[in-house]
Each structure stands twice: as structure tokens, then as C-alpha cells.
N, C-alpha and C positions, 0 to 999 in steps of 0.2 A: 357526447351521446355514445354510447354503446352498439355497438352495429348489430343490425338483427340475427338472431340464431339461426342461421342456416348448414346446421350442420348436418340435419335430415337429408336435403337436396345436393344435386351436383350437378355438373357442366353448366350447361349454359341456364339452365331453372335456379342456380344456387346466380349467377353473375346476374341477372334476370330481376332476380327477388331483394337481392342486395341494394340493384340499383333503383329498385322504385322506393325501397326504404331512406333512402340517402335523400331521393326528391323529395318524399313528402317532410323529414327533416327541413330542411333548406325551406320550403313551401311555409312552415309553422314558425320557422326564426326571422323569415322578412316579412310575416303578412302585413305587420302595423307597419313596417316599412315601406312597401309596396303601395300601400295606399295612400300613406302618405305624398309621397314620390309621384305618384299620379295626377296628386291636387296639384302640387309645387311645379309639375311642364305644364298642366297647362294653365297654369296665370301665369307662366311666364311666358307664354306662348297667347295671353289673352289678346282679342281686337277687339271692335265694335261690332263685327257679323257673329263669333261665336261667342260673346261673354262669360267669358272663364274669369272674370274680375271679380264677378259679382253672385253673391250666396242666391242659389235658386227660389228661394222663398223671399227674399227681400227682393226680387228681379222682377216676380212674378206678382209682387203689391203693389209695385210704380207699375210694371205694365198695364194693370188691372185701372188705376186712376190717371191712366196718360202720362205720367211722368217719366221723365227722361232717364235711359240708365249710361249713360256717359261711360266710355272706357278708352284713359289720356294714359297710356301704358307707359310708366317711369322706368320700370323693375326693368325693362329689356334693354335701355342705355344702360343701367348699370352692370348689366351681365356679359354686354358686348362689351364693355371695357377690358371685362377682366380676362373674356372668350379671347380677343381680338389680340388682345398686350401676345397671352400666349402664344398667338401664332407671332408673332414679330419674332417676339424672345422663344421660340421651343428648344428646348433639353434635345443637348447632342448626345450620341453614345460616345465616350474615350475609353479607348484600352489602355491599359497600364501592362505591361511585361510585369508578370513574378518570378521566372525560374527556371530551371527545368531549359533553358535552352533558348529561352527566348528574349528576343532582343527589340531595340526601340523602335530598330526599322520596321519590324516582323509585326508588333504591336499596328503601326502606321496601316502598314498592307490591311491588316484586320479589319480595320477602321472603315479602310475603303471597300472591304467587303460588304462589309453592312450595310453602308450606303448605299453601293451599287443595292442590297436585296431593298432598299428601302426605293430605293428611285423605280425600282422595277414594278415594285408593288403597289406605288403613289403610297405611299405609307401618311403621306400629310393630311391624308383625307382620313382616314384610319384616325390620326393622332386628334384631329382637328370635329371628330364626332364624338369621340368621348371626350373632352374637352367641355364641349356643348352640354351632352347631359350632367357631365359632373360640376359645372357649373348652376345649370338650370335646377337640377330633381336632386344630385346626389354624387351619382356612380353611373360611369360609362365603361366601355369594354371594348377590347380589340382583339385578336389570334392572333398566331401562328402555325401557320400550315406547311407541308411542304406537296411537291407535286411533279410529274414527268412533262418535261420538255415537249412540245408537239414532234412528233415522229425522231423521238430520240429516247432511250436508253437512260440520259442524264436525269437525275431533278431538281430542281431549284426550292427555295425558301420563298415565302411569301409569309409580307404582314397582308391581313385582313381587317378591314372594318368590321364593327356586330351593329349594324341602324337600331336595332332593337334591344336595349339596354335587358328589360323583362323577359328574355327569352335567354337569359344567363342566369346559371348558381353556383356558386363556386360553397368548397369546406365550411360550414359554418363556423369551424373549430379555428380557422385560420388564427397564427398567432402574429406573425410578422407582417409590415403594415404594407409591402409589396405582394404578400400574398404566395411566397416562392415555397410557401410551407404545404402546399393545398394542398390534401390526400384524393380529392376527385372534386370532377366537376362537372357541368351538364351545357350545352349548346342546346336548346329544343325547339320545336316545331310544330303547332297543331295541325295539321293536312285535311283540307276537306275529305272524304272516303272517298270520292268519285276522282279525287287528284292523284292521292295515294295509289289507288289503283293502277292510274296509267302509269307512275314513275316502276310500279312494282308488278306487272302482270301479272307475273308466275304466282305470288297469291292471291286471285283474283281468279285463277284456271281451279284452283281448288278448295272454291268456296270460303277462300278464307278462314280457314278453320284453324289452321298454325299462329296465324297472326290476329287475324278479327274476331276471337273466340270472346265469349259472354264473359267478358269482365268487366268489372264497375266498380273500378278505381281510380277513374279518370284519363289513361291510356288511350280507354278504345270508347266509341259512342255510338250512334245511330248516324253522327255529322261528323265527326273529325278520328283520325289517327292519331296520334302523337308519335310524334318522331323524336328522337334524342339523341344526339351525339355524348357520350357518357364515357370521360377520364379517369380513369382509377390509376392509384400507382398502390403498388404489387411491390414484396419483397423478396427477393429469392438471394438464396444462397451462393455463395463468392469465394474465391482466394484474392487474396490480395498479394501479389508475388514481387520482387527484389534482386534484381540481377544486372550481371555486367552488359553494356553493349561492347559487342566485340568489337565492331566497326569506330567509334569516336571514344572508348573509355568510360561514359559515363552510366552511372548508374540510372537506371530505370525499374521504377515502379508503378505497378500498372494493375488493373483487373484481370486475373484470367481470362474472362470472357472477351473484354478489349485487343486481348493478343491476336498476332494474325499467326497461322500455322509455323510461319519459319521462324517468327521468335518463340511460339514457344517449343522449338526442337533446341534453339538454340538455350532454355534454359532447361530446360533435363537436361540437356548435355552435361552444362555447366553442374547440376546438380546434380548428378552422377559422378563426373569426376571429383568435384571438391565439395559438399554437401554445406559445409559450413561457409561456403562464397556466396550463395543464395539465402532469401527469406524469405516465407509465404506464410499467412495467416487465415482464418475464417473469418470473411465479414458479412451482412446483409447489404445488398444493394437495391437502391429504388430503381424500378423498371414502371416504364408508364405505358399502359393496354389504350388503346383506342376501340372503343363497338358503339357501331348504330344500333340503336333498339328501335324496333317499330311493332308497334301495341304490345307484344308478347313473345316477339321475335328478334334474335339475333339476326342482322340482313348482313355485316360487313362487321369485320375486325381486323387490327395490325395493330402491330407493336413499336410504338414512337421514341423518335428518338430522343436524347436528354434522359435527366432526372425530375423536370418539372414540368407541370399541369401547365400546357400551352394557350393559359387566357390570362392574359394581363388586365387589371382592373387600375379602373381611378379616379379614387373619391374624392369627396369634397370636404366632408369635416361627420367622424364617425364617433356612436357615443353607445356606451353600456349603462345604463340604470335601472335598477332593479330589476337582474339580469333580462331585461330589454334591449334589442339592438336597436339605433336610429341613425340615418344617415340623412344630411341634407346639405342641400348646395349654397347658391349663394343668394336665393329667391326665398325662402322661407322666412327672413330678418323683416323681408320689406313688405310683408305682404297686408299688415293690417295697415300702414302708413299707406300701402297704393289703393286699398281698398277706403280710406276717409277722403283721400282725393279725387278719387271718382267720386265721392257721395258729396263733398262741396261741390265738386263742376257741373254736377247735376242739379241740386240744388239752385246752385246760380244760376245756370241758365234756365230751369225752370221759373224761376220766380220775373227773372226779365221777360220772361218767353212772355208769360200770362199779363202781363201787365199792357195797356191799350198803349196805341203809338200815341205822338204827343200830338192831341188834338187843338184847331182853332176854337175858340170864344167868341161868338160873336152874334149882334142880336139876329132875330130871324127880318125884321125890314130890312136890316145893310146888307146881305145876298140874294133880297129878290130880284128877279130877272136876270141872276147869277149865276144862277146855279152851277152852270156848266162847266163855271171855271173851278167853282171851290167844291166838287164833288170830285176831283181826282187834285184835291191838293196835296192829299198824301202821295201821291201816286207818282205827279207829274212832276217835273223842274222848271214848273212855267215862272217865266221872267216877270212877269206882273201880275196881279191879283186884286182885279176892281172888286168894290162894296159900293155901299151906299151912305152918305155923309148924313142926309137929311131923308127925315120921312114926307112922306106927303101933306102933312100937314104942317111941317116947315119943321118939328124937331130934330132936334141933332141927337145923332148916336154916336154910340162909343166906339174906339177905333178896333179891329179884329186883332186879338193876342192869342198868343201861344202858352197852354199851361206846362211845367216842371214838367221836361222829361222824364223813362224810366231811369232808375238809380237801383243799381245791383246793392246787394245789403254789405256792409262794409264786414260784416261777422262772416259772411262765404269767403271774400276775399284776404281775410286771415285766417282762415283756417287752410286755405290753400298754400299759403306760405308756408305756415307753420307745418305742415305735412310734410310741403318738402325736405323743409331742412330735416326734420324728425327721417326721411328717405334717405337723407344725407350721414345720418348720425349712424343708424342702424348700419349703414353698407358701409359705410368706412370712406367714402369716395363723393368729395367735397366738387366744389363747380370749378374749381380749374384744371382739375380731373377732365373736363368735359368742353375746353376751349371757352372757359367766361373767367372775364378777370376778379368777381365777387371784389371782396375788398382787402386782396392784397394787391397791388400794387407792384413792386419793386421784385427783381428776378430772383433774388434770396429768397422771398416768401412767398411769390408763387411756385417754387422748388419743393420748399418745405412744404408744403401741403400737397404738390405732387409726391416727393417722399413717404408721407403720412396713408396716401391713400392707397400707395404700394405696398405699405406692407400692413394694413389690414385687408389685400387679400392677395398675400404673397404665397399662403398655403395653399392654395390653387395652382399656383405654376411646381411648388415646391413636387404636391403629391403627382402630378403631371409629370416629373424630373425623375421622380422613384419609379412610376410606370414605364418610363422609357430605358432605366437601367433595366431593370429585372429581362424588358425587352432583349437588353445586350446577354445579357446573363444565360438564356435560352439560347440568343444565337452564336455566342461561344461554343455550346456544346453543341449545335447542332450544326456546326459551315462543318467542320471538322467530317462527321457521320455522313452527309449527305453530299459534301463535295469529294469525294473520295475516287475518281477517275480524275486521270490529265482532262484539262479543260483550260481553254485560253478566258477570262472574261475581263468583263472594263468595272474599273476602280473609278473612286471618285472622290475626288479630294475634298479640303472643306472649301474651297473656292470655287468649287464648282469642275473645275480642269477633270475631262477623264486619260487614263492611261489604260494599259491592257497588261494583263498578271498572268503567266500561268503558274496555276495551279497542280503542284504534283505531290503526292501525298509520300511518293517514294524518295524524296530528297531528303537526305541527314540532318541537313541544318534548315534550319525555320524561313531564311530568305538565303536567295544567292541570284547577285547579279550576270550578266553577262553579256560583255560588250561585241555585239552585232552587227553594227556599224557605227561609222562615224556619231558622236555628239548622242548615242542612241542605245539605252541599255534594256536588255529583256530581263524580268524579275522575274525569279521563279520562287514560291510561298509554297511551304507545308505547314498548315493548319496541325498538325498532328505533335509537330514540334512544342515544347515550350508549354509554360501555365501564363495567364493572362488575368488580371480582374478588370473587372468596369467603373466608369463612375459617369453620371450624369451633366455635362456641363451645362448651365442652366446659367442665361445670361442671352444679350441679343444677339440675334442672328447675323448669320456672315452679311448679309445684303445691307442689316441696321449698322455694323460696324464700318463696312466701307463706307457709308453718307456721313456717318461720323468722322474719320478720318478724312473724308474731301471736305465738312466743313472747316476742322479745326487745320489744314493745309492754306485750306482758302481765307483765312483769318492772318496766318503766320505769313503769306504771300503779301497779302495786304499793307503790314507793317513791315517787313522784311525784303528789300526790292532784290536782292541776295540771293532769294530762296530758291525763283524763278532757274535762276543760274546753277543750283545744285541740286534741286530735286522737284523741279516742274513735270518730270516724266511721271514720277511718280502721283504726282496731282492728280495729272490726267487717268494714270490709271485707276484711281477710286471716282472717279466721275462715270456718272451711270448715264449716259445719254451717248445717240446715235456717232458711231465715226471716233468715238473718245479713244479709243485702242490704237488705233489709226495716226491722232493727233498725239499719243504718249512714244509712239515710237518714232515718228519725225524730230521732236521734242531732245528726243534721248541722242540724238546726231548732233547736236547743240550742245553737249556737256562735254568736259575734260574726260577722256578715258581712265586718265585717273582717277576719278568718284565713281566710275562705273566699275572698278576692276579691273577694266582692261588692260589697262596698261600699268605701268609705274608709280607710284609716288614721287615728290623730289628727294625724299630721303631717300627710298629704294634705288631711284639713279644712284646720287652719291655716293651709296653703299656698291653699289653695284660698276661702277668707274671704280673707286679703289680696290675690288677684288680683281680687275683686270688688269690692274698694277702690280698686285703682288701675284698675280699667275703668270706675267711678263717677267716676273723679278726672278719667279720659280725656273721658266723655261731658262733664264740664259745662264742661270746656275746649274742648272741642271747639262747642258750645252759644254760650260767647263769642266762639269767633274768628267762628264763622256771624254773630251781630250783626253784630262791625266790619267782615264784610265785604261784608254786605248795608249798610251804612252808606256801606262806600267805592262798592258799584256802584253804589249811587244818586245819588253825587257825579261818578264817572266818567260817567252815563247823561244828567246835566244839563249838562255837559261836552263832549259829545260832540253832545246836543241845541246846544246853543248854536255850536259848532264849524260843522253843519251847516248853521243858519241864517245863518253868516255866509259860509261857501262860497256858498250862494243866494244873498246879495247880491252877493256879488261875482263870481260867475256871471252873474248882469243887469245887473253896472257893467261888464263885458266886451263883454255882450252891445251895450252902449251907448256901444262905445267907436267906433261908427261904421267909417271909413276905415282906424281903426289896426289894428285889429283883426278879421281874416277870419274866416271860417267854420271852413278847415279848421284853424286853431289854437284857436276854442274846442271843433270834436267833439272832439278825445280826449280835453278836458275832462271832457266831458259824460258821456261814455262810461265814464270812469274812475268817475265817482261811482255811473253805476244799476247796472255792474256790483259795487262795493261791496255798493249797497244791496240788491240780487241775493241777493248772496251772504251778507253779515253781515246782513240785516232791514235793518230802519230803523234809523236815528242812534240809536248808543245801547243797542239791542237786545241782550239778551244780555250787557251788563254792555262791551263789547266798542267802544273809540274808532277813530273813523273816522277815519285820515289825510288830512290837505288836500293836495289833489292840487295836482301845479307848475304853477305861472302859466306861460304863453309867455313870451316876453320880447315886450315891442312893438317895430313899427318906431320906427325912429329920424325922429325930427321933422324936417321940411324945413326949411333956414334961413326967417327971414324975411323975407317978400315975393319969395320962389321961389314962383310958382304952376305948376301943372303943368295940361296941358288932359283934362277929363275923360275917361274912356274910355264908350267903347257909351253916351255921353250918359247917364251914373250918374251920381246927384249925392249925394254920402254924406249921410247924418242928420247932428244934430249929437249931439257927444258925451255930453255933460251933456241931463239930459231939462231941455227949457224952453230949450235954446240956441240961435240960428241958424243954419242948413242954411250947411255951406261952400260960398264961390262957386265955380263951377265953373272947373278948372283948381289946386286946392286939393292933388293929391294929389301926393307926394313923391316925385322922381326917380327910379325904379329902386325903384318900393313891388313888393309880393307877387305 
């Protein structure tokens, strides 16, 4: 459908004009629908006070001649079958991790997000009313809303129930069969005027002329308002941008509009300095508008979060023919079948009704002076019943008989059969579906025909599984948007156990633990982290798997006297009765610690006794090498001692080398060694030999009887202590 021209109009008269065109769309593609849909609840909702069983003109011929209209309602065991399975087995949400940073645990926390918004919300009533209708008419519906904490700043998520399947329109255009594609939709409400009013004074102060103005289009009347909660998604213009996180390395790409201020300073930056380390593009994105309309007034609007129209739908089996839409549940199959067996049980009981009780025979002399007795013989349970043998003239009469009772016609009583089974054929859902052994017999084939009957109407739970994804799908994008403050709240596992998460939207990574105390770790989850998808797990519920598990434990126990001994704790803990919690952990003081974990295996002993042998073996080798090697540093320390004392002598036979040898070639000497002993202690210190530092080389000796004349009247020592002072003129041609 082409959306109406409103290019003449604007603000809120263009959003206004749009949205009453959209309804009466929606209004003209379910009408055959709708009608339908209306007959289908209520025969499946028929009794005997309102007769919805039965065509008003065929109703209104038997009432007219006394006949009975019987209504023996089949169609609603078979509905509550399929109503009922569901709630056993309802579709879990599972997160799966995609990317982006996110991890299994981070996934898990998710999980328990959504639970917790589902517990909070009783969301099972929600799941469990469209269920009903989508079983019963068709198509049932539930929301998603969100909303502020009583005297808090926060807001929470909320699933909602809709009781009112008809007070829903979603895209006619819808392609996808969860409906995630919906371009708008409608929530509405007809309001008497005098209700309307009180919920809305302020127009009610001015005549209503903004809102209650003469239109007649079905909005506004002389008796009702229409109210309407009216989704649209809007596209507006986008970048989509590409850049480093300085903090962790990775790349992040994201919305413009999604950024919070300090990332996007921190990408100009980046795009400023290096233009080609970034990438940003134009895209459209969906934004979805929330407005109340009331008759011809905008009263309330905001802007919601997510990309998708927050009404989950779920049908029961939808169809296109010539371009007709129809949608019907699981009552429509049965309904000529339930209407021939009303018309035999009426039938039959009419025709016995009519027929006289079973009277005596008898002449009229054998009851005179009897009367009394055989006038309430239908009546009464009198034990004897005198007559009259002979008349007064001495004849005998005949003795008092009882003619054929009534007899129902054998033709009601097969056609009552054959209905059923024909109730049986059409639904899919045979009698041992229903606790009767019919004629199978043996556990194989009463299976098999349990089998059989689940999956002709397994598309029920199925569409049920897709409604509770699409569910997850919303609340992906919206815990993220709307949990967006620190906040502690309680998770909830799929066992029921809750834990406490906080929530902080500023953490880098997705989850991070942090141990608190003993045995006792605080999780802290950013939603913001990480891409996530969903998927429906659709199978029985945690409550139907643990009875499972305690019977097929209780069977292994049974044959197994063994088992008691290695996993009775466990037993007891799938056992759903009083004090069981109680009995599994006494239980569990009764096992080896070894099956519990706690303790060892015998192999982990054994392994663990010869690693204390060869760490024994390690220490006293180790014990020896320490000796020899306190043995060698004491040879090296004496060594090193001696080393040093002999640099000291020969450091003062330098020193006494007179003329040959100057000052500035024994400092570096000298130097070399305190800085050593600076640095490594004393000779020997430390286990650590001190290297002999390099000799000068000396001058070269003057031939002899070359004397040379002193300088500055210096007259060198002599070399050798106890030697004669060289005479002066002694030192060698071209010395230092």
C-alpha cells in the first residue's frame, strides 16, 4: 500500500492523517479475518449457558419445538492440549556471543538479564494469553515497554500481556514471519467520552474542540474516543564511523549518533591526525516514534528505544489466497465435527426423553382395591406389589408385565462415534493423547501415537519459540539503552538460583569478576560490550527435565544398588518434594570425596606420592651441589685474596720504580682497583675474582753511560728500596 499523500500537511496534522490512514488499511486487510476470528473463540469458548456451538437459526427451530440443544464441548480438550504442552515446554531465550568482544560468560549474564526482566514482569502470563488466543482464533500478542522505578531516576523493561488480541494492528506488509520487519503499529482503545474526559481534563476545560472536533471517521462519536498508541519507525540520516579504541586496541564501529561525547573527541582526533586510520560512511537508520493519539490529538510522544516495533505477535497457521489474508488456530478444523455431535446428543437424548417410561400391563380387575400401590410404581422402590389372581366371578387373569423399555436408536449412537474419531482425525490428537489406552496397547505404540499427535501441532509451540525470540531480539537492544547507569540487580539462572550483577556500562570488557570475599565473586557486565544473536530453545522446561532426570536416576538406582553409593546426592537433588535439598546434602557426607572433587583420586595420590619423591630427590641434590659450591667459593675467595695481595706488591714495586715510572701511569692503576673494590667489596667478596689490572708498559732504558741533566733539579729515588739515588743527569733522552 502506498502511504497517503500528505505532503500538503505538517507536524503533528501530517503524523495525525498518516496514522488514521495506516488504521483503516490494517482495518480493510483483517476484516474477513476478524470476523472469522470472532466465530472461532467463541465455540471454542462454547457451554451450555451461552451456546456458541450452535447456528442461531438451527438453535432457534429446536427451541421453538422443545428440543434439546446439547453442547458436549470436545474442541476445548483438544485445545488445552496443545495450550497446556506449551506451558510445560515454553521457548527459553539463549544468547549466543558474536564478536565484538563478547564472550560466553558475558552471553550467560545476558541470559540472566532477561530472565530477571521476565520474572519481574510475570511475563508467563503474557506468554501464556497469547498462547490461548493463538491457539483458540488465530493470533495473540504481547509488548514491550519500558518504565521508571517508583521514586527512582532508573527504568526497568517490562513484558506486558494485550488480554485483547482485537485491540492490536501491526504492518500489513509484514514480510518476515516474527514480524521484526513491521514499519508501524497500533495498540487502541475505544474510551467512553465521559471516561476520556476524567483521564484527560484539560480537554474537557475547552470544550473539546482540539480533540472532540466533528469528525466522522470513526476516532470520535457522540459515545467513545478512540485512543491509540501508534509506532512508526522513521528513518533519519547517519554516519556510520570506524576507529581505534585507544584504551584495549580494538577496532570499533558504531553509529554516530550511538557515540557518547568522549569517543567521539576521541575520533576527530584520530581523524585529524591520520585521516586514513578512520572510516565513516552515510547510512539510514531506523528510529522508532512512540505518540498517543486521542480522536484528533497528539496527547504524548517519545522516542523508543531499539530498531523494532515493540509488539510481538503469535500465530497459529496464516494464509494468502487470492490476495486474501486468513489466519486460524486450532478450533477451526473441528468445528463442523463438534457441531454433528452436539446435533446426535441432542438428538438422542431427545428421542429417549420423549418416549413414555416403561409401563406395567395389566388387566384393570388385578388392581382393584390397589390402587394405591401400583399408582406410584414408577415412582416408588416398593418391595412388593399385590394384584388380583381371580375375579369375582372366579376367573383368573393374567399375571402384571412390564413392556420394552426405551431404546436410544443405534444410528445417534454411531454417529456419535464416528464424530469423534472424525474430531480425532481433523485435530491430529488421537485418545492417548488424552490418557485412554484406545487400542494400542504396548509402550511402543502408545508413543507412537503420542509422537504423531505432537507433531500435528507442533507448529503451535514452534510459532510460540519464534515469538519469544524476536522477544530476545528487542531485549538485546534495549537492556543495553535503558540499563545505562551503575545499578546492582538479581540474575536468574535457568534453575531457578538468583545471583546479584552489577551492572556498569563504563567497564571495557563485557564481564569481569571480582573476588570479594571468600568462595564469593561480584560480576560486573557491560551490556555495551560485544554483538550477541538469539535463538529460541524450544523443548521442556527446566521443572519437566528435572522429573525426568529423578525418574530415569530412580530406575538406574533400582537396578544398580552401586549408584546409591556414587550419585544418590544427586537423586535427591532432582526430587521435587518437601526437605529433598536437605536429604541431598546429608546424602552427599556419605560419598568418597573423591567423586565429589574434593579430594584426590587414587591415581592423583599415586601421582602425587611420586612427585614428593622426586622433589625429595631434587632437595638433597640440590643440598650437594650447595656444598661444592661453597667449597669452590672458598677456593675462589683465597684466590682472589692472594691475587689481590700480590697487585699490592706490585703496586709499591711501581710505585718504586722511581724515574721509570710516573704518576700519571700508575693513577689509572690505582683507580682501576678502588673502583673494583667499590664495586665488587673486598678481594674475594662475594665469592666474585678480581681481575689484575694492566701493567704500563715502562720507558725504555737509556743506553749506557747516556746521562741526561736533571730537570727542576729532581733527583729521582732509587728503584730497588736500599738502592743509590741516580746521579743527576741520569734520566733518558726524550723520557715522559
Amino acid at each position: 500500500m502506498a502511504d497517503e499523500d500528505t505532503s500538503g500537511l505538517t507536524g503533528d496534522a501530517k503524523i495525525i492523517a498518516e496514522a488514521k490512514k495506516r488504521f483503516e488499511y490494517c482495518q480493510a486487510w483483517e476484516a474477513d479475518y476478524r470476523e472469522k476470528e470472532g466465530h472461532d473463540l467463541k465455540f471454542a469458548n462454547g457451554d451450555p449457558e451461552n451456546n456458541w456451538q450452535w447456528e442461531e437459526q438451527l438453535r432457534t427451530y429446536r427451541q421453538d419445538r422443545n428440543k434439546p440443544c446439547l453442547t458436549i464441548n470436545k474442541v476445548r480438550q483438544h485445545n488445552l492440549q496443545v495450550i497446556n504442552d506449551a506451558k510445560q515446554n515454553k521457548p527459553g531465550v539463549n544468547i549466543r556471543p558474536v564478536g565484538d568482544g563478547a564472550t560466553y560468560q558475558a552471553a550467560q549474564v545476558f541470559e540472566g538479564v532477561v530472565r530477571h526482566i521476565e520474572y519481574i514482569s510475570n511475563a508467563e502470563v503474557a506468554y501464556d494469553t497469547a498462547t490461548m488466543f493463538q491457539v483458540e482464533s488465530g493470533t495473540g500478542y504481547w509488548r514491550v515497554i519500558h518504565d521508571y522505578l517508583p521514586e527512582s531516576f532508573d527504568q526497568e523493561i517490562y513484558i506486558r500481556r494485550i488480554k485483547d488480541p482485537d485491540s492490536v494492528y501491526l504492518d500489513p506488509d509484514i514480510n518476515e514471519v516474527d514480524g521484526s520487519d513491521a514499519r508501524y503499529g497500533f495498540v487502541f482503545e475505544d474510551v467512553p467520552r465521559d471516561e476520556f474526559e476524567k483521564q484527560y481534563p484539560k480537554f474537557k476545560e475547552d470544550g473539546g474542540s482540539t480533540v472532540l472536533g466533528s469528525a466522522n471517521d470513526g476516532w470520535i462519536s457522540s459515545e467513545h474516543v478512540r485512543v491509540a498508541e501508534y509506532y512508526t519507525k522513521e528513518q533519519k540520516r547517519d554516519r556510520l564511523v570506524a576507529f581505534i579504541d585507544p584504551f584495549t586496541g580494538a577496532q570499533i564501529i558504531k553509529l554516530w549518533s550511538k557515540l557518547k561525547p568522549e569517543a567521539r573527541e576521541v575520533y576527530e582526533g584520530q581523524k585529524e591526525a591520520d585521516p586514513a586510520a578512520v572510516s565513516e560512511r552515510s547510512v539510514l537508520r531506523d528510529n522508532i516514534m512512540w505518540y498517543k493519539i486521542a480522536g484528533n490529538k497528539i496527547v504524548d510522544r517519545r522516542e523508543c528505544p531499539g530498531t523494532y516495533i515493540p509488539i510481538v505477535r503469535v500465530i497459529g497457521e496464516e494464509t494468502i489466497i487470492d490476495g486474501k489474508m486468513d489466519r486460524k488456530g486450532h478450533t477451526r478444523y473441528m468445528k463442523d465435527a463438534q457441531r454433528m455431535y452436539n446435533y446426535w446428543s441432542s438428538e438422542a437424548t431427545a428421542q429417549v426423553a420423549l418416549q413414555t417410561k416403561t409401563p406395567w400391563v395389566v388387566p384393570a380387575e388385578g388392581i382393584e382395591n390397589l390402587e394405591e400401590y401400583w399408582s406410584r410404581a414408577n415412582v416408588d422402590n416398593a418391595a412388593v406389589l399385590p394384584y388380583n389372581m381371580y375375579t369375582e366371578d372366579g376367573k383368573q387373569l393374567g399375571k402384571p408385565d412390564r413392556v420394552q423399555p426405551p431404546v436410544m436408536a443405534s444410528a445417534y449412537v454411531q454417529g456419535m462415534q464416528i464424530t469423534q474419531n472424525e474430531m480425532m482425525m481433523s485435530s491430529g490428537q488421537y485418545q492417548s493423547q488424552f490418557g485412554q489406552n484406545e487400542n494400542a496397547t504396548s509402550g511402543r505404540a502408545i508413543n507412537e501415537r503420542q509422537r504423531q499427535g505432537d507433531n500435528a501441532t507442533y507448529h503451535f509451540i514452534d510459532n510460540l519459540g519464534i515469538a519469544i525470540r524476536f522477544t530476545g531480539k528487542i531485549l538485546i537492544q534495549w537492556i543495553p539503552l535503558i540499563y545505562d547507569t551503575q545499578r546492582v540487580v538479581k540474575i536468574m539462572a535457568k534453575d531457578g538460583t538468583e545471583s546479584e550483577v552489577q551492572i556498569d556500562p563504563q567497564q571495557p570488557a563485557a564481564v569481569i569478576e571480582q573476588q570479594v570475599a571468600e568462595k564469593e565473586a561480584s560480576v560486573i557486565f557491560n551490556p555495551n560490550v560485544g554483538r550477541y544473536e538469539v535463538q529460541a530453545d524450544v523443548g521442556p522446561g527446566y521443572a519437566t527435565r528435572r522429573q525426568e532426570a529423578f525418574n530415569a536416576m530412580t530406575q538406574i538406582a533400582a537396578q544398580n544398588k552401586e549408584f546409591m553409593q556414587i550419585g544418590g546426592d544427586l537423586l535427591w537433588k532432582a526430587a521435587d518434594f518437601p526437605m529433598a535439598d536437605e536429604l541431598a546434602e546429608r546424602w552427599q557426607k556419605t560419598i568418597p570425596p573423591a567423586l565429589l572433587g574434593d579430594g584426590p583420586n587414587p591415581a592423583e595420590q599415586k601421582l602425587g606420592q611420586q612427585l614428593d619423591q622426586a622433589m625429595g630427590m631434587i632437595e638433597e641434590l640440590q643440598g650437594k651441589l650447595k656444598d661444592q659450591e661453597v667449597d669452590k667459593a672458598v677456593k675462589v675467595q683465597d684466590s682472589n685474596i692472594r691475587g689481590f695481595d700480590a697487585e699490592t706488591k706490585r703496586i709499591a714495586a711501581i710505585g718504586n720504580a722511581g724515574p721509570y715510572v710516573t704518576m700519571d701511569q700508575v693513577q689509572p692503576l690505582i683507580m682501576q682497583t678502588i673502583m673494583q673494590m667499590l664495586g665488587n667489596g673486598a678481594p674475594g667478596e662475594g665469592g666474585l675474582p678480581m681481575p689484575a689490572p694492566s701493567m704500563p708498559e715502562p720507558a725504555p732504558m737509556p743506553p749506557m753511560g747516556q746521562n741526561l741533566p736533571p730537570e727542576n733539579g729532581f733527583v729521582p729515588e732509587p728503584m730497588m728500596p736500599g738502592a743509590p739515588p741516580m746521579p743527576p743527569g741520569a734520566f733518558p733522552q726524550g723520557g715522559f
